[in-house]
Structure formats: structure tokens, C-alpha cells
N, C-alpha and C positions, 0 to 999 in steps of 0.2 A: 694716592695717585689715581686709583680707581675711580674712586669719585667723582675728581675731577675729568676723565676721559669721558666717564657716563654722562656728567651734565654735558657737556660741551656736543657729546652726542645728539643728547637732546633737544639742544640748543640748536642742532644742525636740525635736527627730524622738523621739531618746527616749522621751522624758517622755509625749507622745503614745501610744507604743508600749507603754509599760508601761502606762497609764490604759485601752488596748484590750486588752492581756494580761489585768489584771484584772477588768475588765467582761466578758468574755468569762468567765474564772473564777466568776463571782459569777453571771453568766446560765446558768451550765450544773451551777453545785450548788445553785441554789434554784428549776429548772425544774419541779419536783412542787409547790410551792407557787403555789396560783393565786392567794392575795392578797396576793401579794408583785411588785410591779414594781423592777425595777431599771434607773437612769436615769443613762446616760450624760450628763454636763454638759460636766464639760474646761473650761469658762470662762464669761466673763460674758455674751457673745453667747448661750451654748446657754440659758444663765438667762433670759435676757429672752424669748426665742423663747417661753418657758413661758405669760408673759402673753396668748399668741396659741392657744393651741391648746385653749380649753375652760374652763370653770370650777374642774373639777380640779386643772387643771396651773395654774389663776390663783391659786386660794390656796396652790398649793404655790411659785409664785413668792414670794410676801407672808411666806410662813414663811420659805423659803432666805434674804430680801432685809435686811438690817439698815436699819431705819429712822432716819433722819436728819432732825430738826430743823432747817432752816439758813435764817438770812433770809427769816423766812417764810413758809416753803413745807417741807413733806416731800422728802425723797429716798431713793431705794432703791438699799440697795447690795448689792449679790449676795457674799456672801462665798464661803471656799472650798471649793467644793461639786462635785470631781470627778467623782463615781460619788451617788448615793443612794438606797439600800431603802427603799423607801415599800408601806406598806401600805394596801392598796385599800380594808380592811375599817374601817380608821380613818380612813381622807384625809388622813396624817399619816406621814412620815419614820419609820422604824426607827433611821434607821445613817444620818449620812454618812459618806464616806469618802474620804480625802483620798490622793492617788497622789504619792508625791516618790521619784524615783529618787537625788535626794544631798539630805543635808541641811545640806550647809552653806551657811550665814546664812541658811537657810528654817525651820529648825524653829518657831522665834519665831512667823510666818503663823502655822502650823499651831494653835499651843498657842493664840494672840490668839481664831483662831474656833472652838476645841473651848469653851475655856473660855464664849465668847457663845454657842455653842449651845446647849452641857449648863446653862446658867445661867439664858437666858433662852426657849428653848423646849422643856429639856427633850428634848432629841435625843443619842444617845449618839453617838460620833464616834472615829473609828478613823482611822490611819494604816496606810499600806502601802506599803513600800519593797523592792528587792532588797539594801538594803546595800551602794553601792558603796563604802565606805571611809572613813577619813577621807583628807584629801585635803592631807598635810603635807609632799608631797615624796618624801616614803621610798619606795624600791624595792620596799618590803612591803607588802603588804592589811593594814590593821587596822580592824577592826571601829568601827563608830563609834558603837556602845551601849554598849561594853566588856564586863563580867562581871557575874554578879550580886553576884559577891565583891568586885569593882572595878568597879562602875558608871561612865559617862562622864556628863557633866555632860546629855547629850541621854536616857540612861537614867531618872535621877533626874528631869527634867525630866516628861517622859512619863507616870512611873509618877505624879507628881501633878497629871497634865492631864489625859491622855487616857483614855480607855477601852478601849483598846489598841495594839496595833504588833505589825502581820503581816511578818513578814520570808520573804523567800522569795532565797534566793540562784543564781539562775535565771541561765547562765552567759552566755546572749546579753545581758545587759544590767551584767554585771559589768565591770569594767576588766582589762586588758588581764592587772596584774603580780596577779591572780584564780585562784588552784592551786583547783580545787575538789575533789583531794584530799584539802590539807591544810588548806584557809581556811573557815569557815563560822562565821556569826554564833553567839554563847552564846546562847541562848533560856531563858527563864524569866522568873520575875516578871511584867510587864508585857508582852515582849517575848515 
């Protein structure tokens, strides 16, 4: 049982790490832009926190929050909202952007809130991964977008959800059996 509380740990440190990788990335090439904020979330705490800090940040809570009918009452659900460009000049979202360093059995999340966004508010919505793999066993890295000649079933998926998918094969967050020689995701199309 240990074990598994440590990976899963791990799994969280990551995940963490890369959503500050990025954020950090995203703060430092749209630093000449002054009506451009960009807004670390990382989770549903950091969303709610938004309610509290101004008018600003209260409708932009209301926009991130998916509203729920239930027994009477409203409820607000914070969907997934890692990173988000929000422009000062509209009071309104650019881009979210969602940070998964693996995607297996996540992508699904991902596509469920590109689609509610781009649908119902009108926000374009990007992914951002290093590509650790797929994750089948094999002694090998393989890519888990596949080719644009051979798409993987998360390629095909994407190109008709998202808005895009940044891949960055960034070696401190890659797995172990990770040549960055000779490994590196196919890019094109969507990807």
C-alpha cells in the first residue's frame, strides 16, 4: 500500500511541476503584453479562492464554474482549468489550458471540458503535455499521438476537440526508458 500512496504522490509532484514549468513559460513569453494575465489555478481550491478576490476574479469564477441545476438550488462546478489567459481588455478568458503530463484514462476530462467550453462559452482550450508514453509495458518510448500517417486514437480525438496540443519533450519529466536522441513525439496536424 505504500507503494502505491508514493507513486501516486509522485504522480501528483509532477503534475504540479509541469502546470509550474508551463505557467512559468506562458508568464515569460507574454510578458510585453499588458492585457494579458495569466492565471495559475491547478485546482478547484485555487477556483473558488477567485470568488474572494474582487469583482474581476468573481465573474471570472462564474465563467470557469459549470452551473448545475440540482434539487433546487444552483451549483457551481469549477471544471478543468490549470493555467488561464484572460484578457484584462475584455474581462474574459483567451485560452484555457489544461497541463497532463500522461494521458492515460485522462484524456476523456480533458475533451468532456474543451468541448463545454468552446461550446458554451466560447473559450478556446489547449492541451499541454511532455509526452510521457504510452504506458503498455514495453521497454520502449512510444509516442502516444502516434503519426500524422498513423494517428493514435488520442490524436484523432484531439484534432476534433481541442484547439490544440503543445507537446514539449522536456527530459526531466520524461520516463526513465526516454533516449532524447532518438525519441521525440511526430508533430503536425493538431499536435
Amino acid at each position: 500500500m505504500d507503494q502505491v500512496k508514493r507513486r501516486q504522490s509522485d504522480v501528483s509532484k509532477s503534475g504540479k511541476d509541469w502546470e509550474s514549468y508551463i505557467y512559468n513559460f506562458l508568464i515569460e513569453s507574454l510578458k510585453d503584453h499588458d492585457n494579458i494575465e495569466t492565471i495559475k489555478l491547478g485546482g478547484n481550491n485555487e477556483v473558488e479562492a477567485l470568488k474572494h478576490k474582487g469583482d474581476q476574479y468573481r465573474a471570472l469564477y462564474r465563467i470557469l464554474c459549470i452551473e448545475v441545476y440540482y434539487r433546487g438550488s444552483f451549483h457551481h462546478i469549477p471544471g478543468d482549468t490549470d493555467i488561464v489567459v484572460y484578457s484584462k481588455e475584455f474581462s474574459y478568458p483567451v485560452c484555457i489550458v489544461s497541463c497532463k503530463t500522461s494521458l492515460h484514462g485522462r484524456l476523456t476530462e480533458t475533451l468532456f471540458y474543451a468541448v463545454y467550453y468552446r461550446l458554451m462559452r466560447k473559450i478556446k482550450y489547449v492541451l499541454v503535455t511532455p509526452d510521457r508514453g504510452k504506458q503498455s509495458g514495453s521497454y520502449e518510448w512510444e509516442s502516444e499521438w502516434g503519426t500524422n500517417e498513423k494517428p493514435s486514437k488520442n490524436r484523432l480525438l484531439a484534432s476534433l476537440f481541442l484547439d490544440g496540443v503543445y507537446v514539449n519533450n522536456k527530459v526531466e519529466f520524461m520516463p526513465k526508458n526516454f533516449e532524447p536522441k532518438i525519441h521525440k513525439t511526430v508533430l503536425g496536424g493538431i499536435v
